[in-house]
KOLLUM-30532 format. One line per field, with one value per atom (N, C-alpha, C, O): residue number from 1; residue in three letters; chain; atom name; x, y, z. Coordinates in Angstrom, 1 decimal. Each point is the difference from the previous one (the first is absolute). Last residue first. Layout:
# KOLLUM-30532
num <- c(NUM;...)
residuo <- c(ALA;...)
cadena <- c(A;...)
atomo <- c(CA;...)
u <- c(X;...)
v <- c(Y;...)
w <- c(Z;...)
END
This chain:
# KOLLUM-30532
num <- c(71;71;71;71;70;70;70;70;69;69;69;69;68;68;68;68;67;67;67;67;66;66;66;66;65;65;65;65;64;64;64;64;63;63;63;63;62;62;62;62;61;61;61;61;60;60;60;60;59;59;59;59;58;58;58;58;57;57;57;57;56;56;56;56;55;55;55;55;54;54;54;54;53;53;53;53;52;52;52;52;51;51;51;51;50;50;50;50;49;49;49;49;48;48;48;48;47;47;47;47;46;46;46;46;45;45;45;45;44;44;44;44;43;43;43;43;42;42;42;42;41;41;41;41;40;40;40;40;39;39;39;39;38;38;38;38;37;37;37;37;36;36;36;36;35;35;35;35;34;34;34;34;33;33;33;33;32;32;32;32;31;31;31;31;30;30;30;30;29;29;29;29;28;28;28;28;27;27;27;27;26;26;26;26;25;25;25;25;24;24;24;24;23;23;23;23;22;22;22;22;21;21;21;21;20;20;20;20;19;19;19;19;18;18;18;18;17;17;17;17;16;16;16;16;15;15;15;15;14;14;14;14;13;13;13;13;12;12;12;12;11;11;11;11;10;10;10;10;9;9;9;9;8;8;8;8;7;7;7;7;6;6;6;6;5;5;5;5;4;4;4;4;3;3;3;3;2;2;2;2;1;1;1;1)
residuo <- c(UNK;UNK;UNK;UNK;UNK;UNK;UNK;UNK;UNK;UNK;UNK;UNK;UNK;UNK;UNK;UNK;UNK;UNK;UNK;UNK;UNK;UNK;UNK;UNK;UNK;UNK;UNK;UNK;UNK;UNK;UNK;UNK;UNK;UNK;UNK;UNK;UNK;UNK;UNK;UNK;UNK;UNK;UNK;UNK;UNK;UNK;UNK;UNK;UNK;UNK;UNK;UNK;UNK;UNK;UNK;UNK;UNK;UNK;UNK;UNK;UNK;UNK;UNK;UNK;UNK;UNK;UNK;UNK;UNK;UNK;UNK;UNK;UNK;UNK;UNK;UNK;UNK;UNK;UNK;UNK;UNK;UNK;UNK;UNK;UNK;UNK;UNK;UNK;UNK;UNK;UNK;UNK;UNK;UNK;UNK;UNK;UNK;UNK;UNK;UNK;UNK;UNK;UNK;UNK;UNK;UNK;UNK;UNK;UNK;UNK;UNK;UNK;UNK;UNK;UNK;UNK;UNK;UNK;UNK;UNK;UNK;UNK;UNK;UNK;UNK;UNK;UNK;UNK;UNK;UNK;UNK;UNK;UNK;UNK;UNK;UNK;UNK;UNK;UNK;UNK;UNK;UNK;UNK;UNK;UNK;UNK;UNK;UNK;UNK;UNK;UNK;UNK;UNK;UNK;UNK;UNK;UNK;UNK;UNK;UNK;UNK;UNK;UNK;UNK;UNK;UNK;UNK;UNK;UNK;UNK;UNK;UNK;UNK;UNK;UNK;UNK;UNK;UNK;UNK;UNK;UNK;UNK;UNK;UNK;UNK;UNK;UNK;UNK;UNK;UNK;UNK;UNK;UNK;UNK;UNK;UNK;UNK;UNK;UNK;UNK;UNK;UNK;UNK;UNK;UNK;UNK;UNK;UNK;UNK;UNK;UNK;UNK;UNK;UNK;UNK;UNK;UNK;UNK;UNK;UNK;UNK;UNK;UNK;UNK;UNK;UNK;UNK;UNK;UNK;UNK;UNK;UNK;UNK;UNK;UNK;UNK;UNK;UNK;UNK;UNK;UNK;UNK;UNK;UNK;UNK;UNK;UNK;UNK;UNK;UNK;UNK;UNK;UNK;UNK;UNK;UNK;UNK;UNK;UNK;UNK;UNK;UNK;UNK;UNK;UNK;UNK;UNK;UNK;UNK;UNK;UNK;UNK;UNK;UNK;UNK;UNK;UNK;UNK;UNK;UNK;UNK;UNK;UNK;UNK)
cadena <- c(A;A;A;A;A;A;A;A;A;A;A;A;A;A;A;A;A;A;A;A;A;A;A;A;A;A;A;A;A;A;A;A;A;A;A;A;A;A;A;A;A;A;A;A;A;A;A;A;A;A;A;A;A;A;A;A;A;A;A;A;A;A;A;A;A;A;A;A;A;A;A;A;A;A;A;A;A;A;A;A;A;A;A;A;A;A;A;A;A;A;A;A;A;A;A;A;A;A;A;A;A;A;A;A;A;A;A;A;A;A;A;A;A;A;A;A;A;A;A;A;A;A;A;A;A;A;A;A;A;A;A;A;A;A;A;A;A;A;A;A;A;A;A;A;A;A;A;A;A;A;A;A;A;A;A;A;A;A;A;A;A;A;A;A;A;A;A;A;A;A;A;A;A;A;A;A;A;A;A;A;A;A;A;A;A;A;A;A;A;A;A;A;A;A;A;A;A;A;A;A;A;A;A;A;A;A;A;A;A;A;A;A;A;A;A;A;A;A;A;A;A;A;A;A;A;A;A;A;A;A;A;A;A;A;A;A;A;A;A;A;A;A;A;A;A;A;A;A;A;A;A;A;A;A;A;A;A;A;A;A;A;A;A;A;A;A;A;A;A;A;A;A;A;A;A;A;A;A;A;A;A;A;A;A)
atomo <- c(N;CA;C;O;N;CA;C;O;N;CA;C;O;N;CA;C;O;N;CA;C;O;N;CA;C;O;N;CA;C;O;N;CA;C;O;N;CA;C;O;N;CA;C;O;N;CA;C;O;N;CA;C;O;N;CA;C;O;N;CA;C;O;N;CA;C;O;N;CA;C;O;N;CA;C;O;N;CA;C;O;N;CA;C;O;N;CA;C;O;N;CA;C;O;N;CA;C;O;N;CA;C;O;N;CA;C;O;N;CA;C;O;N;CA;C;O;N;CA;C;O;N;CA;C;O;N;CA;C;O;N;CA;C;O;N;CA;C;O;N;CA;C;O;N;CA;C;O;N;CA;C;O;N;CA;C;O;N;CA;C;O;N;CA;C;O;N;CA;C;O;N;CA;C;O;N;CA;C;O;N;CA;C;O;N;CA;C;O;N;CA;C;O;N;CA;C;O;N;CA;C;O;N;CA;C;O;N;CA;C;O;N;CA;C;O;N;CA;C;O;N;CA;C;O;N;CA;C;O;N;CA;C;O;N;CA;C;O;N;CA;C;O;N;CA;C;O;N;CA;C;O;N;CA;C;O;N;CA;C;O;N;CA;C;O;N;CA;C;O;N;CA;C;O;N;CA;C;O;N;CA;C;O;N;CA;C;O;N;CA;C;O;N;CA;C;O;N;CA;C;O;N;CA;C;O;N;CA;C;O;N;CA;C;O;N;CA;C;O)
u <- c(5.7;1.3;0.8;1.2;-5.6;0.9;1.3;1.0;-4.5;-0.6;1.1;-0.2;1.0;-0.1;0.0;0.8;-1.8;1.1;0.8;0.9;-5.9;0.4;1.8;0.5;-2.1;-0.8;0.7;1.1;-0.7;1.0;-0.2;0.7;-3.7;1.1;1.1;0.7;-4.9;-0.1;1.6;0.5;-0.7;-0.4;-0.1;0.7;-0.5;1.1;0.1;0.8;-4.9;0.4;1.4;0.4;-3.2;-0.1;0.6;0.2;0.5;1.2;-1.1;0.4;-1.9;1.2;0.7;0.8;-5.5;0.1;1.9;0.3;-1.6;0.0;0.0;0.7;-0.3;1.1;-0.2;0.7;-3.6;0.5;1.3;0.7;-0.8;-1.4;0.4;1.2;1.4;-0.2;-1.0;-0.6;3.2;-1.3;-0.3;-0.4;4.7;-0.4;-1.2;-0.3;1.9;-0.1;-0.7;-1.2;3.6;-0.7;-0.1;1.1;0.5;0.2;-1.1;-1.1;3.4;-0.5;-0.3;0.1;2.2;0.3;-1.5;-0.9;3.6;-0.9;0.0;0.3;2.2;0.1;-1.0;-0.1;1.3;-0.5;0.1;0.2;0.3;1.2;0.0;1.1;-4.5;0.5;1.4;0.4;-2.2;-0.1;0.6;0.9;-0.6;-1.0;0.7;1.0;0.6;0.2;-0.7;0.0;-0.1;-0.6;0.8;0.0;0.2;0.2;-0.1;0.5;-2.6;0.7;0.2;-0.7;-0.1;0.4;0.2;0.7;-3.3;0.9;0.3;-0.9;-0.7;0.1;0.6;0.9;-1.0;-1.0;-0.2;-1.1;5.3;-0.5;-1.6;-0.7;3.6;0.5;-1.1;-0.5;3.2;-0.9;0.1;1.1;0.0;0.4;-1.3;-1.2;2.8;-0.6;0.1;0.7;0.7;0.1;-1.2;-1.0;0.5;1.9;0.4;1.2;-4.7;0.0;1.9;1.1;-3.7;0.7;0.1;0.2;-3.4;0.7;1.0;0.4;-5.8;1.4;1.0;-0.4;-4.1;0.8;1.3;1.1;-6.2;1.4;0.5;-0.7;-3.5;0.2;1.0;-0.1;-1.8;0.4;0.1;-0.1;0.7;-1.6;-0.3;-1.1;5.4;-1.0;-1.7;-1.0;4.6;-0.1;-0.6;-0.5;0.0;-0.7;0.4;-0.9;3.1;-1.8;-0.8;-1.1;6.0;-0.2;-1.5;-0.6;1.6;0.2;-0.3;-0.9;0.9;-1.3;0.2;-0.9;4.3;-0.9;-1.0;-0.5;4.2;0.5;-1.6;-0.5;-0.4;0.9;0.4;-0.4;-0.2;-0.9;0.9;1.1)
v <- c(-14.7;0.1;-0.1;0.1;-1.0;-1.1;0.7;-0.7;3.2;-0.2;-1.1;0.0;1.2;0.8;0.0;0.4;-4.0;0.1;1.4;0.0;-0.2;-1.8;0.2;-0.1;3.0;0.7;-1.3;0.0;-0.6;1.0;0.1;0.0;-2.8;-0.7;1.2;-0.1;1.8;-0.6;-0.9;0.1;1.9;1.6;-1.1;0.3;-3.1;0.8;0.8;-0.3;-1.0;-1.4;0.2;-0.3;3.3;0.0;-0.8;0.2;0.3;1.3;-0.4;0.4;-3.5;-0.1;1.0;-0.3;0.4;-1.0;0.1;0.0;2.7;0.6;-0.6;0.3;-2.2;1.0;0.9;0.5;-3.7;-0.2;0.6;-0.5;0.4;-0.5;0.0;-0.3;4.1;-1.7;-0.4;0.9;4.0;-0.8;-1.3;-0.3;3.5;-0.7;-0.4;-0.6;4.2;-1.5;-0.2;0.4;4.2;-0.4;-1.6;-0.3;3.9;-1.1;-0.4;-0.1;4.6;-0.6;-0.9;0.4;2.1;-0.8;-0.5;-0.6;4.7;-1.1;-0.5;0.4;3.4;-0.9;-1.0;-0.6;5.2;-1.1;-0.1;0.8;4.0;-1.1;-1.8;-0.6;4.6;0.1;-1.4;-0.6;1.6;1.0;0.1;0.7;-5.4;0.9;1.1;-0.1;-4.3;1.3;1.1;1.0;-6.5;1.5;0.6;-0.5;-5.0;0.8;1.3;0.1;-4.1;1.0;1.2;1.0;-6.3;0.4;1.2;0.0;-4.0;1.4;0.3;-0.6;-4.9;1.4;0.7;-0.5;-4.2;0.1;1.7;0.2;-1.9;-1.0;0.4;-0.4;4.1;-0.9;-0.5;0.6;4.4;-1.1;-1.3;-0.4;5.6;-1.6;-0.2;0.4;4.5;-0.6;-1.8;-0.5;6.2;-1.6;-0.2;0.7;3.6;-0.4;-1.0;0.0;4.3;-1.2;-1.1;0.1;4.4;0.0;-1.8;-0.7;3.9;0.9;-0.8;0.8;-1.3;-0.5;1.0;1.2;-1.8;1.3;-0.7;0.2;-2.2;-0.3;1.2;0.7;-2.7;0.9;0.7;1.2;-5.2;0.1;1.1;-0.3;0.7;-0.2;-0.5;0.4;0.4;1.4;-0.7;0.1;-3.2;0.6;1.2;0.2;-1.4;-1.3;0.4;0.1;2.3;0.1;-0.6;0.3;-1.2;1.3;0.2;0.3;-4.0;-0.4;1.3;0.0;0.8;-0.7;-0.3;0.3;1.7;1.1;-0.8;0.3;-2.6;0.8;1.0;0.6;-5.2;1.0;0.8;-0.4;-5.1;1.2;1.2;0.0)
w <- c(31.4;0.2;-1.3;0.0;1.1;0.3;0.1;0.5;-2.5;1.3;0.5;1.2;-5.9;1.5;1.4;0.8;-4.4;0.3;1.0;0.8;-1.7;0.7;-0.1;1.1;-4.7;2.2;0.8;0.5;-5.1;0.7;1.2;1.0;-3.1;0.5;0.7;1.0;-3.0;1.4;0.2;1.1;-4.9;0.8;1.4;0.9;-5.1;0.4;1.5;0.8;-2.4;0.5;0.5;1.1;-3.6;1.6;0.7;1.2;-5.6;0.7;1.4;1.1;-3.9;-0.4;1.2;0.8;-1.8;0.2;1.0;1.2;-5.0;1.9;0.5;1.0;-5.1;0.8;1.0;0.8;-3.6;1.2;0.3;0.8;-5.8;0.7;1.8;0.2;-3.3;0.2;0.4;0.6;-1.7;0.0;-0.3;-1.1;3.2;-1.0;-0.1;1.0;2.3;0.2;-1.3;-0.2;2.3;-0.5;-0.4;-0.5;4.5;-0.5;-1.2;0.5;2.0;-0.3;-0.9;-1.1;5.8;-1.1;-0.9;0.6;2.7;-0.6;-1.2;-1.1;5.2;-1.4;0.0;1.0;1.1;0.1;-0.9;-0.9;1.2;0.0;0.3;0.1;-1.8;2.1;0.6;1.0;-5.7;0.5;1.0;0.4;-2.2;0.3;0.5;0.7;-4.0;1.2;0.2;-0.8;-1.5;-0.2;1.4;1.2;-4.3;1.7;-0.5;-1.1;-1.0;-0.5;0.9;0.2;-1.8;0.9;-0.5;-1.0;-1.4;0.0;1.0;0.7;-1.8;0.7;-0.7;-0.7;0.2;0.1;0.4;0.3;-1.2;-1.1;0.6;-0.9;1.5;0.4;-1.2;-0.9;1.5;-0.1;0.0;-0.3;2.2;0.1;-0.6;0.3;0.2;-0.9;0.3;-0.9;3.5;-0.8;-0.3;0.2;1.3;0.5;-0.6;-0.4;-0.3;-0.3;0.4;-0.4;2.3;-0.8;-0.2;0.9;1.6;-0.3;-0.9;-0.8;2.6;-0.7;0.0;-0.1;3.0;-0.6;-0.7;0.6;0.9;-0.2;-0.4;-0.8;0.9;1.0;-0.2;0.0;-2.7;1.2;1.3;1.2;-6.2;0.3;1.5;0.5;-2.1;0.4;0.3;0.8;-2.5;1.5;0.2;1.1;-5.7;1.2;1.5;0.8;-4.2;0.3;0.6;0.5;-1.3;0.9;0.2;1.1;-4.1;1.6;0.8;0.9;-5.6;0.3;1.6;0.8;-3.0;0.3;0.8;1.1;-2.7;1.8;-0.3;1.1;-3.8;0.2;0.8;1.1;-1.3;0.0;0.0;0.5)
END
């Protein structure tokens, strides 16, 4: 995706972009880390369209938590 379309997408959020930092992509994902106005950084992830991919990033999202929570 392009740096304009991601920046609109974080606005649409709330979001005060101030400068695009990276770009990772992977075999299911964009990653596209943003610096806010107020010097925060966020990240936003966009996810390939597959059958059951949310299915998929909740399944991800809870094993993380379980490896947190352990330490």
């Amino acid at each position: 995706m392009d740096d304009a379309t991601v920046l609109r997408a974080i606005r649409a959020y709330g979001l005060r972009p101030a400068a695009m930092l990276r770009v990772e992509k992977g075999y299911r994902n964009e990653s596209h880390v943003v610096q806010l106005e107020d010097g925060q950084l966020v990240n936003l992830i966009l996810y390939k369209a597959e059958p059951d991919i949310v299915q998929t990033i909740r399944n991800a999202n809870r094993a993380a938590g379980i490896l947190v929570r352990a330490g």
